[in-house]
C-alpha positions, 0 to 999 in steps of 0.5 A: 811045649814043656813049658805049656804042659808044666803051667797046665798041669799047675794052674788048669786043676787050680782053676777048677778047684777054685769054685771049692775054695770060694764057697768054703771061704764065703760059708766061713765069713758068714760065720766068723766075719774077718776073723782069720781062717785056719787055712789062712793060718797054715798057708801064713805058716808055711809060707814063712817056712818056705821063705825063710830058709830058701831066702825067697820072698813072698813077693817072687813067689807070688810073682811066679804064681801069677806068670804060672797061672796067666800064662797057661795054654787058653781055649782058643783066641776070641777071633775064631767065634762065629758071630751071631748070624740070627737076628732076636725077635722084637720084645713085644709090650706087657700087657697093661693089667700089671698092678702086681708088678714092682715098679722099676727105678733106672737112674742114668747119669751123663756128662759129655756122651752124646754120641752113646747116650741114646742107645742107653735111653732107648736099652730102657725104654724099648724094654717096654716095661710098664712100670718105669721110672727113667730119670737122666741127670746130666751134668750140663754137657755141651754136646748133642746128650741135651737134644737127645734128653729133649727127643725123649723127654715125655718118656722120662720121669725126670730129667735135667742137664746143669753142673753137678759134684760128679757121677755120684752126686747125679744119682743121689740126686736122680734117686731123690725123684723115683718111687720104685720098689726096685732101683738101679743106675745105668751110666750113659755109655752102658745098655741094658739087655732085651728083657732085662726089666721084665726078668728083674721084676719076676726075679724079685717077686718069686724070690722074696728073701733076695735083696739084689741081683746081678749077671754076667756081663756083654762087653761092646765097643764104641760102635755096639760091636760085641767084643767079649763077654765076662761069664762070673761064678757063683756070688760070693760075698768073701771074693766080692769084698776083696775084688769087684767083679760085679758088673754094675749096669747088671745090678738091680736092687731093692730100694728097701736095702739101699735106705738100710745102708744109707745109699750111695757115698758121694764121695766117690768118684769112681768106686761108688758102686763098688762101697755100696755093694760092700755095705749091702754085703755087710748089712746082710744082704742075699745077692744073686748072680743070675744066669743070663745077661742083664747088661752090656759094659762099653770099653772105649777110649774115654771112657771113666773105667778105661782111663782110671783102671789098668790091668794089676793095679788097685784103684785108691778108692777100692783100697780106701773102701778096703781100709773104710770096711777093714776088709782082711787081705793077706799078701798070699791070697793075690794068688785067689785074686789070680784064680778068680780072674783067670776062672773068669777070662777062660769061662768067658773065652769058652762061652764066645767059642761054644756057640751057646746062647743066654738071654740076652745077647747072641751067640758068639761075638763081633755082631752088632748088639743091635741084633740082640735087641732086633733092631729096636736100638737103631730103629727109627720106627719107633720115633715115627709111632711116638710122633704119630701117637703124640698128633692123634692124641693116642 
């Protein structure tokens, strides 16, 4: 018991005081870039002060601020959420008088996922959005993804299935054929949320001065099960340089910012997402994290970010970006590092326990994320009027 109440009076006020902190951080790195802070040059004092004459060194003492902070008393387990027992009401179309509205570029690159790929595809089309662009870039798979691609493949601006240089050459090379002033990519075991497109494009339009937007994030499981959420702070250039907590299947950006930086470095492998975002960051761009979900992120075993990402380490490409941006890291400032992920791990628990709802998803979690959508995830019904459609001529 002494022991939870010393990592809750420790962590529990810097938690809360963090917001504080990250925003005073992001205001002073739009102003002075890298240059280091004051602040940063008084912890450096006194963390040589501390060390010296107590023989301690900075690695313990982070060590020990990591076990502080990770270890205190959490709201309670995610087991005890209610799931959704409310099932979301259909999306109804747009109406078809929509010359003002942007058009909407999604690029899904695939290989090997077959067994999610048609959830992804039918998360974009059944948004109902009227001006869309989705273009699939499979990399040649040898599962059902080609029978998949084939079934919907009047609804796709472009589509293909041969070998490709990897996940980010497919998306530079999907980008090649869309038109739209708005632009993402969906990786083919992710999903967009109901509504998605048509907020993006509201979004956009009532605010000019914004060149991207992002949410917080639906986390499933291979079966679409809802297991969790990740409910993120306010954006922050600062942080977002240093940690990549943006939820990529969440991002929607301007085309007009991504031909600014040169668009996405096939290099990557793993952090393409991540080097763009920096260097739309770096170029000036307004980002916004809205309110609501856009996106669900799928955790299974074979997925790209489950086998290459593990809790506490840093990914080479991250750290490459780092060193490629001469983004500034002290050793001291892992312990923000903690603070954002534990702000984020005990938000989220309070949201999956609360009862609340955002756009997007369900209150709660281990409810099928069909039920979100209304059923139009799983429903064939929808196959039967496209059929119906094609053999009258509608």
């Amino acid at each position: 018991m002494a022991g939870k109440v010393l990592t809750g009076v420790v962590a529990y006020p810097y938690i809360r005081i963090h917001a504080s902190y990250r925003r005073s951080l992001d205001r002073r790195w739009r102003t002075h870039g890298e240059a280091r802070t004051p602040f940063e040059k008084f912890v450096d004092r006194v963390m040589t002060l501390i060390c010296w004459p107590f023989k301690f060194t900075l690695d313990s003492i982070v060590r020990t601020f990591h076990y502080v902070a990770t270890h205190w008393p959490r709201p309670r387990d995610l087991s005890t959420g209610s799931p959704a027992t409310d099932v979301a009401a259909p999306l109804s179309a747009l109406p078809s008088d929509c010359g003002d509205l942007p058009t909407i570029s999604v690029v899904t690159p695939s290989y090997g996922y077959g067994h999610f790929i048609e959830w992804t595809i039918r998360s974009v089309l059944m948004q109902r959005y009227p001006k869309l662009e989705l273009i699939v870039m499979d990399g040649g798979s040898r599962d059902s993804t080609v029978d998949v691609i084939r079934k919907y493949r009047s609804e796709l601006k472009h589509a293909e299935s041969k070998k490709d240089k990897g996940q980010a050459d497919a998306v530079v090379r999907g980008f090649k054929h869309s038109t739209g002033e708005i632009m993402a990519y969906l990786n083919s075991d992710d999903m967009l949320a109901p509504g998605a497109l048509e907020f993006v494009a509201q979004y956009f339009q009532d605010h000019p001065d914004v060149d991207m937007v992002y949410s917080h994030r639906v986390i499933v499981d291979g079966d679409n099960k809802v297991t969790g959420h990740w409910i993120l702070p306010e954006h922050s250039d600062w942080y977002m340089q240093r940690w990549d907590y943006i939820p990529q299947e969440t991002c929607f950006w301007r085309r007009s910012i991504y031909e600014k930086v040169g668009g996405i470095d096939r290099t990557y492998k793993f952090a393409l997402d991540f080097d763009l975002f920096v260097r739309f960051m770096r170029a000036g761009a307004r980002i916004q994290r809205v309110d609501r979900f856009l996106g669900a992120f799928r955790v299974h075993g074979v997925s790209k970010t489950s086998s290459e990402l593990h809790e506490g380490t840093v990914h080479p490409e991250v750290a490459r970006v780092w060193k490629k941006y001469k983004v500034r890291l002290a050793r001291w400032q892992e312990m923000p590092a903690v603070g954002i992920r534990e702000w984020i791990d005990v938000k989220s628990r309070q949201f999956a326990v609360s009862g609340k709802r955002l756009p997007g998803a369900l209150p709660g979690i281990g409810y099928d994320f069909d039920l979100a959508w209304g059923g139009l995830l799983n429903d064939r019904a929808d196959e039967s009027r496209r059929a119906t459609a094609s053999a009258t001529g509608d």
